[in-house]
TORZAPA-276495 format. One line per 10 residues: number of its first residue (from 1); their letters; for each residue x, y, z of N, C-alpha, C. Coordinates in steps of 0.2 Angstrom, whole numbers. Example, Ala and Ser with C-alpha at 12.3 -4.5 7.8 and 13.67 -1.06 7.14 Angstrom:
2
1) as) 66:-28:39:62:-22:39:66:-16:39  64:-11:35:68:-5:36:64:0:39 $
***
This chain:
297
1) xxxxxxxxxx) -103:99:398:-100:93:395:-104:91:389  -101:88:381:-104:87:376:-106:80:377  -114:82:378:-116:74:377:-115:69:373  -113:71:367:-112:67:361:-105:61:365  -101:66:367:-94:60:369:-98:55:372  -100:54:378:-103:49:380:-107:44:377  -110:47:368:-113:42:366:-108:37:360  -103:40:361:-99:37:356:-95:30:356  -96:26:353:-95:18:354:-88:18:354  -88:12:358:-80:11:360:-78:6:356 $
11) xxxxxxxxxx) -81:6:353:-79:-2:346:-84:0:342  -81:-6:337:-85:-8:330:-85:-15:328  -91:-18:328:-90:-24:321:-88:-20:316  -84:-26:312:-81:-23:306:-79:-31:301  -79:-29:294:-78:-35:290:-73:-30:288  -67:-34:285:-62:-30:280:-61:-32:273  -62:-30:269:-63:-30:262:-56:-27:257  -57:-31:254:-50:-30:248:-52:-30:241  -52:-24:238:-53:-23:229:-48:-25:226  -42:-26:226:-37:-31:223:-33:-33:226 $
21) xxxxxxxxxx) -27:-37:223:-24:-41:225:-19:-38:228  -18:-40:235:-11:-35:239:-14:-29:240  -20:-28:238:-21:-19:239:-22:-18:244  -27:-13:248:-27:-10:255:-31:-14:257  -34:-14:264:-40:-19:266:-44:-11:269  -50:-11:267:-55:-6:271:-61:-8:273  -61:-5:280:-67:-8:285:-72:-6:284  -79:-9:282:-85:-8:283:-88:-11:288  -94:-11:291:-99:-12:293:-102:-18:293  -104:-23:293:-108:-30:290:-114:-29:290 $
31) xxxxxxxxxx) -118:-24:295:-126:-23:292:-127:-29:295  -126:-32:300:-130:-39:304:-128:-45:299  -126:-45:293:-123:-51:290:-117:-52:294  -117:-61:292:-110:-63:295:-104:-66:288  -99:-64:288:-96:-66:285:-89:-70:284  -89:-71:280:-83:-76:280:-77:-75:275  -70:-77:277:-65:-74:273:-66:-79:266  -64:-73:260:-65:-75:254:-72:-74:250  -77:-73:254:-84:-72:255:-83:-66:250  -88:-62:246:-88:-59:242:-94:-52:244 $
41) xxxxxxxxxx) -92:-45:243:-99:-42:246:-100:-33:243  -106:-34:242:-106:-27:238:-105:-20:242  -101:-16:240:-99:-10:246:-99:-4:242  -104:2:243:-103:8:241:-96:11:244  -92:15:238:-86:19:241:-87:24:234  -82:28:238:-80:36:232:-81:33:223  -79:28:223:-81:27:216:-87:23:213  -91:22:218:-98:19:218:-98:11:219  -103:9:218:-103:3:220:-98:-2:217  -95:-7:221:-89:-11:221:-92:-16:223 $
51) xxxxxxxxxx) -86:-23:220:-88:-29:222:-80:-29:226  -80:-32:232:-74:-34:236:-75:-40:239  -70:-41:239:-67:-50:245:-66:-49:251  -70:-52:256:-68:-51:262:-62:-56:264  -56:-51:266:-50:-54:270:-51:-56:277  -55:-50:281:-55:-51:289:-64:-54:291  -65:-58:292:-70:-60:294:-75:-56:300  -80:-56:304:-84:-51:305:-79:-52:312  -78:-44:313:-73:-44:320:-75:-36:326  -73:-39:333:-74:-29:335:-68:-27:337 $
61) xxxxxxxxxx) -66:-23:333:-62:-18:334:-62:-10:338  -56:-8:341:-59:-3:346:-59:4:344  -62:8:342:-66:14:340:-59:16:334  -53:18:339:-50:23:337:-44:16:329  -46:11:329:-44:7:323:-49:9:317  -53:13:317:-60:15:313:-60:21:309  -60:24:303:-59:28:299:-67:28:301  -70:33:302:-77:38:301:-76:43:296  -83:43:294:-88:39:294:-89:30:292  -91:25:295:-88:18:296:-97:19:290 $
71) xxxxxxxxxx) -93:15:285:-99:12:278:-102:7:279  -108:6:278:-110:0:278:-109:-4:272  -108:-12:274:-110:-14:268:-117:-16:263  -119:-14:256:-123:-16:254:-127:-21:255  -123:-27:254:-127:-33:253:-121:-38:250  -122:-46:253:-116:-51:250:-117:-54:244  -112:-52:241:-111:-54:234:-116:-62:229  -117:-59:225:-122:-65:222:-116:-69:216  -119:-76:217:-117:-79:210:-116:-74:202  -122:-70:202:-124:-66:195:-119:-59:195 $
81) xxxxxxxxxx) -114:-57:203:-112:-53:203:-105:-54:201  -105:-60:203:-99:-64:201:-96:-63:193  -103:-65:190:-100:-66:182:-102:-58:182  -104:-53:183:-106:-46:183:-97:-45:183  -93:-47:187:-86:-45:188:-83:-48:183  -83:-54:183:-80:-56:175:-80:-54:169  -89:-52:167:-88:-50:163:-87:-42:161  -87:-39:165:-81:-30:168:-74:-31:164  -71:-37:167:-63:-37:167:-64:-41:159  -67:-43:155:-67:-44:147:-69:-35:143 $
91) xxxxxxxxxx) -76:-31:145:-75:-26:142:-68:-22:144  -67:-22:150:-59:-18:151:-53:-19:146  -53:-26:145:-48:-27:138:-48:-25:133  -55:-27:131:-60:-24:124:-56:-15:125  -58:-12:131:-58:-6:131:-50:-1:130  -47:-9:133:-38:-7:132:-37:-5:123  -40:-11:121:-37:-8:112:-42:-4:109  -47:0:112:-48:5:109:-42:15:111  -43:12:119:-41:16:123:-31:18:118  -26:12:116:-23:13:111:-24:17:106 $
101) xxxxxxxxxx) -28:15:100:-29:15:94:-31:25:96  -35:25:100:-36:33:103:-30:39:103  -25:34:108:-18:36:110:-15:38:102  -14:34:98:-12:37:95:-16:40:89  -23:41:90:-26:46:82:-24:53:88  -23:53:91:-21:59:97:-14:61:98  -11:56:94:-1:59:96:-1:61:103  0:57:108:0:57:116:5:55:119  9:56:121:14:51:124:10:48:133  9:43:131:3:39:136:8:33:133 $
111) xxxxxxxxxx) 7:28:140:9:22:141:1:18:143  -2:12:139:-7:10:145:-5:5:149  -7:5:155:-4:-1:160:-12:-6:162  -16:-1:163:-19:-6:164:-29:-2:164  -33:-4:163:-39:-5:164:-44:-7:167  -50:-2:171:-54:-8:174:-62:-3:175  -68:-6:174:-73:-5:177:-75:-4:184  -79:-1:183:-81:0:192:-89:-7:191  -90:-9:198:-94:-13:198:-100:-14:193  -102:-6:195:-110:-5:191:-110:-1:184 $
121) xxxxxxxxxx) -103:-2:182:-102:1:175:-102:9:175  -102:14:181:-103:20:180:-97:24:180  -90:20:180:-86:24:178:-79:19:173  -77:21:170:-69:17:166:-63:20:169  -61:17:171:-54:19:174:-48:16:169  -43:23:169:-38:20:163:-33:21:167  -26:19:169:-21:19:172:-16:20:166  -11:24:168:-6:25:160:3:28:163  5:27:162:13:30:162:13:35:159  19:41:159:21:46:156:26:49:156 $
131) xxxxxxxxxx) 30:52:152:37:54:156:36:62:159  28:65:156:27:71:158:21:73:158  19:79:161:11:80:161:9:78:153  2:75:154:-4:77:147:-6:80:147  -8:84:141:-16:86:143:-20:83:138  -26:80:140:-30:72:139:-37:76:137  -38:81:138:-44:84:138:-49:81:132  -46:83:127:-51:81:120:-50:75:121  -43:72:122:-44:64:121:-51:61:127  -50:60:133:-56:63:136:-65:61:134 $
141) xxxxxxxxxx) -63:66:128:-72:68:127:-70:63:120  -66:62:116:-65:56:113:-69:48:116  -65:46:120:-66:41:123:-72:40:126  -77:47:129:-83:48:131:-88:46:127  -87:48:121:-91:47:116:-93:41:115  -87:38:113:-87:31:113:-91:25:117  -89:25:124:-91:22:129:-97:24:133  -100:31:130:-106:31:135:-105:31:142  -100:32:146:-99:32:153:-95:39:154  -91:37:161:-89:42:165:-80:39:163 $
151) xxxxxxxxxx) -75:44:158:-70:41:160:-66:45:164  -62:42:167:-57:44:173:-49:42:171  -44:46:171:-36:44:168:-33:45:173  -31:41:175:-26:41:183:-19:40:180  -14:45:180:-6:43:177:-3:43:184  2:36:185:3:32:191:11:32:187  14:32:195:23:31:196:25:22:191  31:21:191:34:15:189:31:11:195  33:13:202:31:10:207:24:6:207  18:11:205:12:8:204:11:3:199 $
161) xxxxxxxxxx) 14:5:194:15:2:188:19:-6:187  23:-8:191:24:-13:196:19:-17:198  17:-14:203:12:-17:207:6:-17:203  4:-16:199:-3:-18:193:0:-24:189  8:-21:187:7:-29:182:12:-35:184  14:-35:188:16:-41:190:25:-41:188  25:-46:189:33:-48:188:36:-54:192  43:-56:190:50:-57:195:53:-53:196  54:-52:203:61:-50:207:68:-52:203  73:-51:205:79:-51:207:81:-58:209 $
171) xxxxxxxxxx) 75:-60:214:77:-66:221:73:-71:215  70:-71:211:65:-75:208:60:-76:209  56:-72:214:51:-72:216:46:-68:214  40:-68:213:35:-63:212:35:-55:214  38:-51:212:37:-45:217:31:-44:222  38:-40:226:30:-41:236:27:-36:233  26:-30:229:22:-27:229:14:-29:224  15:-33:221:10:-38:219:8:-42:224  11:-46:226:8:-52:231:5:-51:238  9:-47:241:9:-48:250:9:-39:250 $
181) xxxxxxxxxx) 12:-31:248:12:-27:250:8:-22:249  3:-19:256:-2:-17:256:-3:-9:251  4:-8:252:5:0:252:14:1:250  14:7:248:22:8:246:26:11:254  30:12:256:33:14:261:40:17:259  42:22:261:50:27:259:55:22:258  57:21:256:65:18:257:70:21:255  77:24:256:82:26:257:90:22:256  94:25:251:100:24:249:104:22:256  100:27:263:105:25:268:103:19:271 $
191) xxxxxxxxxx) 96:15:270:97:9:272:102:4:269  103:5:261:107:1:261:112:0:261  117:7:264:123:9:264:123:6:273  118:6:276:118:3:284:118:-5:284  117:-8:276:116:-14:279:123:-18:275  125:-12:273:133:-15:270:133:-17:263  128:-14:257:128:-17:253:130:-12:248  133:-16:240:134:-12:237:132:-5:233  133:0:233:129:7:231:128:4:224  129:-1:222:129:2:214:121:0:213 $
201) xxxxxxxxxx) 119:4:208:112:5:207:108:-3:203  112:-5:201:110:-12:197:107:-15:203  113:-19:207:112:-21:213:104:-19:219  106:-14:220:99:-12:225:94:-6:224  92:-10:216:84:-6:214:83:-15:209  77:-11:211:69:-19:207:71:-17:201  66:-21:196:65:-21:190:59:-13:188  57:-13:193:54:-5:191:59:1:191  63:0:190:69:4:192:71:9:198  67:7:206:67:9:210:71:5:215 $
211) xxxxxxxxxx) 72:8:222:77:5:227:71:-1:228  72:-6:228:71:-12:231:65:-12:236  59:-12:238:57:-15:242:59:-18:248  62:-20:249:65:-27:255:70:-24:259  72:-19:256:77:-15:260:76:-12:267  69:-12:266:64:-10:273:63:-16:277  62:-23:276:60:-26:280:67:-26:286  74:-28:285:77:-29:291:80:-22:292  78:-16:291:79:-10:292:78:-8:300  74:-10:304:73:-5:310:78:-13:316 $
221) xxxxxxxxxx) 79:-19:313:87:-22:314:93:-20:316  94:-18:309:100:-13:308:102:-9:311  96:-3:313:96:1:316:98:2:323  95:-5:326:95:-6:333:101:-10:334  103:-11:328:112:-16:331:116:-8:329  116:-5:325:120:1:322:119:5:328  116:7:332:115:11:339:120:7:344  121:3:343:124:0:349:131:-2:349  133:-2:343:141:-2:339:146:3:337  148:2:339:155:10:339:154:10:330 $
231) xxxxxxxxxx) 154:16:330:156:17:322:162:19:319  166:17:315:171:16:312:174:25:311  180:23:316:182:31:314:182:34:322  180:29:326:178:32:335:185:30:336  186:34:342:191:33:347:189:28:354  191:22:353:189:17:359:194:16:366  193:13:368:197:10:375:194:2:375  200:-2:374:199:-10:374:205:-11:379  203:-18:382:207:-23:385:215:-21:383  215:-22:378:222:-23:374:226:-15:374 $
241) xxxxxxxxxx) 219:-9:375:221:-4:374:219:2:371  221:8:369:216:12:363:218:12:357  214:13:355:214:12:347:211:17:343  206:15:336:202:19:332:200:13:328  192:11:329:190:7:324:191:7:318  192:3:314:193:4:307:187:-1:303  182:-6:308:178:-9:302:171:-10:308  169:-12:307:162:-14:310:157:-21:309  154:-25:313:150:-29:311:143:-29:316  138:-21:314:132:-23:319:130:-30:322 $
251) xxxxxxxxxx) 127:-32:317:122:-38:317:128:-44:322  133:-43:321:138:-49:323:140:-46:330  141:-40:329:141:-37:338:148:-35:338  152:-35:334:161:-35:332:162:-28:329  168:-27:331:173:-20:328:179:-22:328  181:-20:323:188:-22:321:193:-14:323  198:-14:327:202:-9:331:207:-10:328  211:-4:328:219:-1:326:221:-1:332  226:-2:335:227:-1:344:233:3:342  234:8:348:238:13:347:246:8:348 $
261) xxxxxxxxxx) 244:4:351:251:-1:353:253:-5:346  251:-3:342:252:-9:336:247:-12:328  248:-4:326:246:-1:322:245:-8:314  250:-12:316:251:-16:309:247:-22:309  244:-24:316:239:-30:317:233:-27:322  228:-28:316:221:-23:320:220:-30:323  215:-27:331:211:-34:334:205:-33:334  202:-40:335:195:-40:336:193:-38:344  187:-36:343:182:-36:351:175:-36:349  172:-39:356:165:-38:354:164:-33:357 $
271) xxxxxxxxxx) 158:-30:356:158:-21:357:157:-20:364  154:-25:368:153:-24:374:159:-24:380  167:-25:377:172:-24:379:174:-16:377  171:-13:373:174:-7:368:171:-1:372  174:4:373:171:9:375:171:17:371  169:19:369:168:24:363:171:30:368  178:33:366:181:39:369:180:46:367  177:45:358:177:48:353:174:47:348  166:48:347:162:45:342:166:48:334  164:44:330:168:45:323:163:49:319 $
281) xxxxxxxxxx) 166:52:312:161:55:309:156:51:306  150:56:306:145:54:302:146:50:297  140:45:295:143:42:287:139:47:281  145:47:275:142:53:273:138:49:266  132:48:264:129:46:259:132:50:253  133:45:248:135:49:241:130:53:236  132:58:233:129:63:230:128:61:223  126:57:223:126:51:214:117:52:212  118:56:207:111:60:203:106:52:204  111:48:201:109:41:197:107:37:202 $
291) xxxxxxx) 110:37:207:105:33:214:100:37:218  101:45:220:94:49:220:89:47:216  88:45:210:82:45:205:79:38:208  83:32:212:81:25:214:75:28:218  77:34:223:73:35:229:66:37:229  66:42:220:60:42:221:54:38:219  48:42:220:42:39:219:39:36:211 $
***
């Protein structure tokens, strides 16, 4: 038997820390410090050292909640780190209007979205749109020259592009991938075709010109009432009779029937009187190039 398993902890203290707004949260170690949410603390990661916010306050978590190897934290952020971070996010601007004036002594097709220093100034990160590969190489050794650092060009989806700069919705609200949305998640044409709503594309895509966000929140709903509901086109047996559905209301619990007795007045039932003789066809999603491009990333 390998000794090791026996000595493997079945928890963790962990703090959870957040580098931007809505971003992910990742767990480190406190290193015997105790922390508090909103508390500020210095954490080595893949990009070097970072300054992050702590969201989750010192907690134990059970082993298998823990990404390994679990990182310590440096140390809790200082007053001086503070303005260390402010003053980052002022060269990063600075950095934006060179990073243009660049773009174009280079004829590029680059968009810039946004900019940002790593804590300890060891590398610049530039985030940009495209409608196709670059090749940024010279530009690159360009911008090297310049800055004296390490620079890095990360080209990000409209999605991401969203989520860095902000916005209104549709609803008037701040987009959730800005405020509250940790991470992106699939969303599909067939949810909204499940939830009854119009296919046309205007309707159910964001301003990033993607399908909606939101369409996932009451998604595993629908599902669980859409599973339980004859679908439109079954062969039933009601009180009154047989029939063939001809409309459906999940969420309401209702089917609206054609009875064989009397084809010119459909009736209602709740589904729990309905009995499915004959499941109906599948629903077929439409083949519309123009609502495919909503789905992707």
């Amino acid at each position: 038997m390998d000794n090791n398993t026996n000595n493997t902890p079945k928890e963790f203290e962990i703090i959870g820390v957040r580098f931007k707004e809505a971003g992910k949260v990742y767990y480190f170690s406190p290193a015997g410090i105790s922390f508090n949410v909103s508390d500020g603390a210095i954490v080595e990661t893949s990009r070097g050292m970072e300054f992050g916010t702590v969201v989750v306050a010192n907690k134990t978590v059970p082993a298998n909640e823990v990404v390994q190897p679990l990182k310590s934290v440096v140390r809790r952020a200082t007053e001086k780190d503070v303005i260390r971070v402010k003053e980052n996010l002022e060269l990063a601007e600075k950095a934006k209007n060179i990073f243009r004036e660049k773009v174009e002594k280079h004829k590029l097709d680059m968009t810039l979205v946004d900019a940002e220093y790593t804590f300890d100034n060891s590398k610049l990160l530039f985030y940009f749109t495209s409608e196709g590969r670059v090749d940024f190489r010279e530009f690159v050794k360009d911008m090297a020259s310049v800055f004296k650092t390490r620079i890095e060009l990360r080209q990000i989806g409209v999605r991401d592009e969203a989520k860095q700069v902000g916005g209104l919705g549709i609803c008037g609200r701040p987009f959730c991938c800005k405020t509250f949305l940790n991470d992106f998640e699939q969303v599909s044409i067939k949810m909204a075709k499940d939830q009854g709503l119009s296919l046309n594309s205007v309707k159910i895509s964001g301003t990033c010109g993607r399908l909606m966000c939101c369409l996932r929140y009451e998604n595993d709903v629908y599902q669980e009432e859409i599973a339980k509901t004859p679908k439109v086109g079954s062969l039933v047996s009601t009180p009154s009779g047989k029939g063939v559905v001809i409309e459906s209301n999940p969420l309401a619990g209702i089917v609206k029937v054609s009875l064989d007795s009397n084809r010119d007045v459909p009736a209602i039932f709740v589904r729990e009187d309905v009995k499915v003789l004959a499941k109906g066809k599948k629903d077929d999603i439409p083949e519309d190039e123009e609502l495919k491009m909503l789905e992707k990333e």
